[in-house]
C-alpha positions as CSV (number, residue, x, y, z in Angstrom):
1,X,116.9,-92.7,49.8
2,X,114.0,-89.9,50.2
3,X,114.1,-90.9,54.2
4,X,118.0,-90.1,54.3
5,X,117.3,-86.9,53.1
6,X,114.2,-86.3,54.6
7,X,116.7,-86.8,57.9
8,X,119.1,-84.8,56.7
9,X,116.9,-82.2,56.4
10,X,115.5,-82.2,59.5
11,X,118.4,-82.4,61.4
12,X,120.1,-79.7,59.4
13,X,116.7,-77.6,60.4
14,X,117.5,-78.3,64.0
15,X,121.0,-77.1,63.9
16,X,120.0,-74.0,62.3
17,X,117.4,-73.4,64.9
18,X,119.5,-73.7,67.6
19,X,122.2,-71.2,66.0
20,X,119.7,-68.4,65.6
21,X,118.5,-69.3,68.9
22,X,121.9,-68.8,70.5
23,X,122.7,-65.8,68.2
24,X,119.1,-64.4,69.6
25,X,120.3,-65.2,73.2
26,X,124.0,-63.2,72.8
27,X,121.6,-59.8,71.1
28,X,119.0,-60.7,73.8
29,X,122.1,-60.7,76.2
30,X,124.1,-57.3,75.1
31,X,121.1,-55.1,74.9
32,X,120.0,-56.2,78.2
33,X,123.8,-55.2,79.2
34,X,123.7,-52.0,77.3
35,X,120.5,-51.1,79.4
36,X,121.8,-51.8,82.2
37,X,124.9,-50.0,81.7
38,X,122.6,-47.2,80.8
39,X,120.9,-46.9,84.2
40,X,124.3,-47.0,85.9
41,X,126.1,-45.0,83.6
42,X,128.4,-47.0,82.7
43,X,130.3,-47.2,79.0
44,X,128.8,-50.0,77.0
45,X,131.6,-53.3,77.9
46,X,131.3,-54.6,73.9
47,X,132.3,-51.4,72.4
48,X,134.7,-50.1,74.5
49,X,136.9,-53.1,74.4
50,X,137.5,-52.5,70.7
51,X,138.9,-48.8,71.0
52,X,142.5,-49.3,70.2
53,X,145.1,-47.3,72.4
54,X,146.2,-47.5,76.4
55,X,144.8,-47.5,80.0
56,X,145.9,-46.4,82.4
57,X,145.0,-48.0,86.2
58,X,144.4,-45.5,88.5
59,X,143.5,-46.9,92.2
60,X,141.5,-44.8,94.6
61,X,144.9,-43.3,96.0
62,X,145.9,-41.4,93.1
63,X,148.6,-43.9,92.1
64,X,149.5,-44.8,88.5
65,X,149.9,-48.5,87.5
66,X,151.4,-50.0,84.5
67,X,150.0,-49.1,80.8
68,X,147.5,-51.8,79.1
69,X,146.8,-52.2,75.7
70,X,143.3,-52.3,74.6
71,X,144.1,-55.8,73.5
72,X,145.1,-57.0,76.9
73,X,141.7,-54.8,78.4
74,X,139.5,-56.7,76.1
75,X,140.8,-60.4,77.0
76,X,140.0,-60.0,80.1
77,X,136.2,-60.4,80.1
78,X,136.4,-64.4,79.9
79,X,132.6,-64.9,79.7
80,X,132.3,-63.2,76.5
81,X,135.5,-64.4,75.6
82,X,134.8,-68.0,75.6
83,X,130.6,-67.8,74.3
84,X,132.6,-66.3,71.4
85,X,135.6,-69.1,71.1
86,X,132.7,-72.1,71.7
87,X,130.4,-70.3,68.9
88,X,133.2,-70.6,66.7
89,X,134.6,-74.0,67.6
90,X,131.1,-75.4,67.3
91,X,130.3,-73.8,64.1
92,X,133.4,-75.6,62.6
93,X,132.3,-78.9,64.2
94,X,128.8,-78.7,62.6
95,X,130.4,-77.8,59.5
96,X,132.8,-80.8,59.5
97,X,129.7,-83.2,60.6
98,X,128.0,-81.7,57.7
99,X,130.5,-82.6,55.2
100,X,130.5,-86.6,56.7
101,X,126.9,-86.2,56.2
102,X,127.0,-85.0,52.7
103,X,129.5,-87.4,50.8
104,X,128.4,-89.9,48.8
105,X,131.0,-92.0,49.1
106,X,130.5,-92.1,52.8
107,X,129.9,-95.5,54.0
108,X,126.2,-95.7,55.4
109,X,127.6,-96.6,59.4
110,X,129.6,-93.9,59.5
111,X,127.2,-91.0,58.4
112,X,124.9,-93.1,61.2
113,X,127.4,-92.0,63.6
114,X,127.8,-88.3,62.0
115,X,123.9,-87.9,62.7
116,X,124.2,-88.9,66.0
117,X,127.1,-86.9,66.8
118,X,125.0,-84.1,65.2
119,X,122.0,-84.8,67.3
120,X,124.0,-85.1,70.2
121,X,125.8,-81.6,69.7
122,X,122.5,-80.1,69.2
123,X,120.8,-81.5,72.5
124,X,123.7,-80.0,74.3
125,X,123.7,-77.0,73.2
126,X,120.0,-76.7,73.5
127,X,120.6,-77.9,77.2
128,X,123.1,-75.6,77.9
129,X,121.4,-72.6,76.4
130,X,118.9,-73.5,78.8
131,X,120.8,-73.9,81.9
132,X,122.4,-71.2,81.1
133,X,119.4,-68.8,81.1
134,X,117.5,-70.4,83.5
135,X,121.0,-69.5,85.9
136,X,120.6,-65.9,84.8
137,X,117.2,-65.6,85.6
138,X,117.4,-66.5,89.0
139,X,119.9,-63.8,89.3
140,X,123.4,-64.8,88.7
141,X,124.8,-61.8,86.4
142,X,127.4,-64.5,84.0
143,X,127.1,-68.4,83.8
144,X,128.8,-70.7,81.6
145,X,127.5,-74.3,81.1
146,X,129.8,-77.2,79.9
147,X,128.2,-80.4,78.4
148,X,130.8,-83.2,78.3
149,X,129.3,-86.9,77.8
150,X,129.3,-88.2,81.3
151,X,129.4,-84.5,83.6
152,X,128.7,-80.9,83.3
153,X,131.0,-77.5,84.7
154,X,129.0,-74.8,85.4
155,X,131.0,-71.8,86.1
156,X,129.3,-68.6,87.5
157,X,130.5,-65.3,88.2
158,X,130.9,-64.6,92.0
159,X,133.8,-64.4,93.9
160,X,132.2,-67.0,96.2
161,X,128.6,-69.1,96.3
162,X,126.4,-69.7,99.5
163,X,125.1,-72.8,100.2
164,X,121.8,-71.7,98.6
165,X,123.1,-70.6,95.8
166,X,124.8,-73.8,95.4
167,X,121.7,-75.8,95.9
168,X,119.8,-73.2,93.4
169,X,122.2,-74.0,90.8
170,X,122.3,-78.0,91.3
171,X,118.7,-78.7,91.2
172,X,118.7,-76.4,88.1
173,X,121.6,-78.4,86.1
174,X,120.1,-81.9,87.8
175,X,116.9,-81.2,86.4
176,X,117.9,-80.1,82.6
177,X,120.6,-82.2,82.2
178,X,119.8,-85.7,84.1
179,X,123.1,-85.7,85.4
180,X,123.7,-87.1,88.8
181,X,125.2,-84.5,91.9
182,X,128.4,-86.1,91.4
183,X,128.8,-85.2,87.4
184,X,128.1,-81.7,88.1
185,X,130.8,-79.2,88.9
186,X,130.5,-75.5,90.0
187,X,133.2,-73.3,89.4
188,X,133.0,-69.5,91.0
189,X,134.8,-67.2,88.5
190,X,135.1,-63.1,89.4
């Protein structure tokens, strides 16, 4: 009995370590942005998205395009977009798990199977956490990983990837993910 909660504990340590450790990335992340956007003088991307109101699209030519909501302005930065949507989607996941894991009148096998699920949620998002930073730091401005159980999507933000770019970013995923050329999947996103 003190061994299943001993495990529980742990386990729900590791969780909590790897949310902080994601929630330190996405601060780490927006002040590095908000620097940047400093030096280029550019309107911080977070904040501005939330001012309600209209756009207008000007191109260089002086000509008007159609009206935007601020609603539609701010869906259309998918990277933040969807680091947002998988947060939340994982946090309810861990907190289903969680409940498995804490009935009593769970049979013994299928909180077995809760842990592991738990463990296995937790390696990938440790795993893609790191892919994911390890893509920035070579100098790709947004990346995305994707853990499924047999492959991996990557999707970076260029318009288009050389061949050493590509070969940058495979022996990155191959070598913190063990998955095979063939599981991996690069998608360029602008």
């Amino acid at each position: 009995m003190f061994m299943i909660k001993k495990k529980s504990i742990i386990i729900g340590l590791l969780v909590m370590l790897l949310i902080i450790t994601g929630y330190l990335n996405l601060i780490y992340n927006k002040n590095a942005n908000q620097v940047d956007n400093k030096k280029k003088g550019v309107d911080d991307p977070l904040t501005s998205n939330t001012i309600e109101g209209s756009v207008k699209v000007k191109d260089t030519e002086g000509n008007t395009g159609t009206e935007k909501s601020s609603q539609e302005v701010a869906g259309t930065n998918f990277f933040v977009d969807y680091r947002f949507e998988r947060e939340k989607n994982r946090n309810k996941e861990i907190e289903y798990i969680n409940t498995v894991i804490n009935d009593q009148e769970v049979d013994a096998d299928i909180e077995k199977e809760a842990h592991a699920q738990l463990l296995e949620l937790a390696s990938n998002m440790e795993t893609e956490t790191v892919i994911e930073n390890l893509l920035k730091a070579k100098g790709f401005n947004e990346v995305i990983a994707i853990m499924h159980k047999n492959n991996i999507n990557i999707i970076v933000e260029k318009q288009e990837l050389t061949t050493e770019e590509l070969a940058q970013i495979l022996e990155i995923v191959k070598r913190e993910s063990q998955f095979d050329t063939n599981n991996i999947v690069i998608f360029p996103r602008k």
